[in-house]
C-alpha positions in Angstrom: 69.7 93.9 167.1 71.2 92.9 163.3 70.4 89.3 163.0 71.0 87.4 160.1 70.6 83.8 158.8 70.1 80.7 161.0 70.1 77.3 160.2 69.5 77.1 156.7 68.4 78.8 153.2 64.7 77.7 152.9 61.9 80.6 153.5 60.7 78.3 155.9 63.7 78.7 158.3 62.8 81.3 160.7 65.3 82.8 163.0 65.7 85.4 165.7 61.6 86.4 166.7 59.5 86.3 163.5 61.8 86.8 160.9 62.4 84.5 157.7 66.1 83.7 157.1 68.5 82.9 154.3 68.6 85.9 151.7 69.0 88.6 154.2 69.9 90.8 157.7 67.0 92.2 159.4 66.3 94.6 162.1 64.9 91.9 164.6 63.0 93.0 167.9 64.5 91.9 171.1 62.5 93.7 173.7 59.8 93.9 173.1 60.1 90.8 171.0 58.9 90.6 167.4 55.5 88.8 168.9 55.3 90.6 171.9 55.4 94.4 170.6 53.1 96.4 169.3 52.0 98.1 166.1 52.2 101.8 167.9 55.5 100.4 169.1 57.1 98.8 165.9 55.7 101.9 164.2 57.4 104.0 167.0 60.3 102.4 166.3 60.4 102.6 161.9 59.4 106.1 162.7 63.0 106.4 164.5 65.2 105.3 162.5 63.6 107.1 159.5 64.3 110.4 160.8 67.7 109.3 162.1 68.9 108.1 158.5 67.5 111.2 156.6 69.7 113.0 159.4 72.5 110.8 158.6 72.4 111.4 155.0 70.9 114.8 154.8 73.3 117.4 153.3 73.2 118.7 157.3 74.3 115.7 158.8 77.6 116.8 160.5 76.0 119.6 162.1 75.3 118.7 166.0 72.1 119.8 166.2 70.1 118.6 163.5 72.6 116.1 162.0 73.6 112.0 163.1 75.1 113.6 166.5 71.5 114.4 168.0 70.5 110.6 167.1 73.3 108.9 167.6 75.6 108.5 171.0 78.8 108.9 168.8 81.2 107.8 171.8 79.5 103.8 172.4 79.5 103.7 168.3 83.2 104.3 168.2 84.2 101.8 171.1 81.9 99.2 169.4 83.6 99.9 165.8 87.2 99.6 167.6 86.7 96.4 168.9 84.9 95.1 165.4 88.0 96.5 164.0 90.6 95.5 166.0 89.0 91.5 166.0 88.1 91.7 162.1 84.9 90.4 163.9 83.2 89.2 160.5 79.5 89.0 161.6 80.0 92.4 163.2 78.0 94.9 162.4 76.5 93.1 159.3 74.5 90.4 161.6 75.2 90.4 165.4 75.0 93.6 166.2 73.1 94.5 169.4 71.5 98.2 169.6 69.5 100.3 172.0 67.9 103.7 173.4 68.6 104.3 177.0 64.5 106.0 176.9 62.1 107.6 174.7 64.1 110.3 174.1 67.5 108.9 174.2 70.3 108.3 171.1 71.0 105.5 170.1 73.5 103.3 171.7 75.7 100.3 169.6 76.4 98.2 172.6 77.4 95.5 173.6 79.9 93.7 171.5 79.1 89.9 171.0 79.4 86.8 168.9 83.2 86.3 168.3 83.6 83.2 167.2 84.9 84.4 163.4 87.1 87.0 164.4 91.3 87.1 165.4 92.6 84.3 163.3 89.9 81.9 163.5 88.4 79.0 161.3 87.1 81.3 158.8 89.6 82.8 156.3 88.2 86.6 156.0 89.9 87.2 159.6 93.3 86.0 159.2 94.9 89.4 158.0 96.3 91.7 160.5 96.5 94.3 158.3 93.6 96.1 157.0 90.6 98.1 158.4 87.5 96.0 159.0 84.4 97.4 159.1 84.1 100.9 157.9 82.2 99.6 154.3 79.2 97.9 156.9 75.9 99.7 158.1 76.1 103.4 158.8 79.7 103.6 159.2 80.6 104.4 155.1 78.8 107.9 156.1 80.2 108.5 159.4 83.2 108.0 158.4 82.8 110.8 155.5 82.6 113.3 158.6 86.3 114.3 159.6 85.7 114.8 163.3 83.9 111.4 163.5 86.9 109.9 162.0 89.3 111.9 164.0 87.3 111.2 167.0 87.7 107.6 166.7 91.8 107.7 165.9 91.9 109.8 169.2 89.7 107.0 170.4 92.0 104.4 169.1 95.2 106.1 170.6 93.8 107.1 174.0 92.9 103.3 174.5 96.3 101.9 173.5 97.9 103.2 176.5 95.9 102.0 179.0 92.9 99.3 178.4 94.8 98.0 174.9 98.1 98.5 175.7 100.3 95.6 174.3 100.6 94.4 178.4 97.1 95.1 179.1 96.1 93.0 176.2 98.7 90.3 177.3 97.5 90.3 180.7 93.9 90.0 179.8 94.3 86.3 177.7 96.5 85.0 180.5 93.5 85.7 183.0 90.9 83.9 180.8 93.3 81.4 179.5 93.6 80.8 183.4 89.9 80.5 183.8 89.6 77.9 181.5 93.2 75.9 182.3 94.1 73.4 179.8 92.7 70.2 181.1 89.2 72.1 180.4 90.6 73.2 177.0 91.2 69.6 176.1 88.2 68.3 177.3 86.0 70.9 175.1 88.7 70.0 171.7 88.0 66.2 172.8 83.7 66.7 173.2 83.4 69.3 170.3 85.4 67.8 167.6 84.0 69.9 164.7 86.7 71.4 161.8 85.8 74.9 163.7 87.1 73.8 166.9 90.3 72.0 166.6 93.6 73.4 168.3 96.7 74.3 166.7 99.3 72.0 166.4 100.5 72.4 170.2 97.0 72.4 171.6 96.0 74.7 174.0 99.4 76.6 174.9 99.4 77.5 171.2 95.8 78.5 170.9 96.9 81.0 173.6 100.2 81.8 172.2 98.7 82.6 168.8 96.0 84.7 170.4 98.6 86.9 171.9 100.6 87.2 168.9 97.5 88.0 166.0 96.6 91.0 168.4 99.4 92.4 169.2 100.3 92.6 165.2 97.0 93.6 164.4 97.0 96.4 167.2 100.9 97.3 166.1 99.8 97.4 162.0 96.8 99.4 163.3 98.9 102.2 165.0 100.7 102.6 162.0 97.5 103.9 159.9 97.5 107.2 162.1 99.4 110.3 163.1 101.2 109.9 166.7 99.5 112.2 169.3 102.0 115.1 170.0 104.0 114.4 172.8 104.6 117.5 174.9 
């Protein structure tokens, strides 16, 4: 997992496992944890990622069998990168990024998705634009993106999933079911208890929270649509 800094800037500040915090974003250990691996197994793991970045960067790296592809499960990278994308999720991929190998011998997986709480319109300004990739300049993705078919993979990606799971309804449908979850008396109750600058409602309260929700996606998914080719309609 990409973790980054916690609670403040002094080298004394440790955060995640084992890992000093303030200047930087580490590779942290989750299982094993940082205290609880291994030399052969940290080693193991250094090891890894060595010979998957000089595939990623080699001059062979779009070829399947020797390039990125035989490291890296290209599918669960795109479906993580769509969802950073579509949220302008501003810790992902730079800090809260979770990561793993299905076995000894597996590729690497970029799954699941997690810490949203600066993304869609939230407290902090750098998510407020719906228009605009997010993303692409973070981690690996500035070289995957360089390969066509990765990129055409993920518009295909983009497309497929916009008429079914991210359809404007589907999308629609999904905040009303957690919005319902919740209900607005719980809603108020959290705004009331958690009074902090990041955790104040709209003016309107909870029904525009939700009302805004539904709106910042569905422009940010509509601008997003706009950056590619339509699929051929036959």
């Amino acid at each position: 997992v990409l973790e980054g800094p916690y609670g403040g800037s002094s080298g004394a500040d440790r955060g995640g496992d084992d890992i000093p915090t303030g200047y930087n974003t580490f590779f942290n250990f989750v299982e094993p944890g940082g205290y609880d691996s291994t030399p052969a197994q940290r080693d193991s793991i250094v090891n890894w990622f060595g010979a998957f970045e000089d595939a990623l960067y080699g001059e062979d790296y779009r070829r399947p069998d020797v390039g990125f592809r035989a490291h890296l499960d290209t599918a669960s990278s795109i479906d993580h990168y769509l969802l950073i994308n579509l949220s302008r999720n501003v810790d992902g991929l730079q800090l809260s990024t979770f990561m793993y190998r299905p076995d000894t011998y597996g590729k690497l997986h970029l799954n699941p998705v997690w810490d949203f709480d600066r993304s869609m319109d939230s407290y902090d300004s750098r998510d407020d634009a719906t228009s605009g990739m997010w993303g692409q300049q973070f981690l690996w993705f500035p070289r995957l993106f360089s390969d066509p078919e990765f990129n055409q993979n993920f518009i295909d990606r983009w497309q497929e999933l916009r008429r079914t799971v991210l359809s404007p309804a589907s999308i629609e449908n999904l905040i009303d079911e957690m919005a319902a979850e919740i209900t607005e008396p719980v809603a108020a109750a959290n705004f009331a208890r958690w009074n902090a600058s990041n955790n104040r409602p709209r003016s309107g309260g909870w029904p525009a929270e939700v009302a805004h929700l539904k709106s910042w996606l569905a422009t940010r998914a509509a601008w997003l649509d706009t950056q590619f080719l339509s699929p051929p309609v036959i």
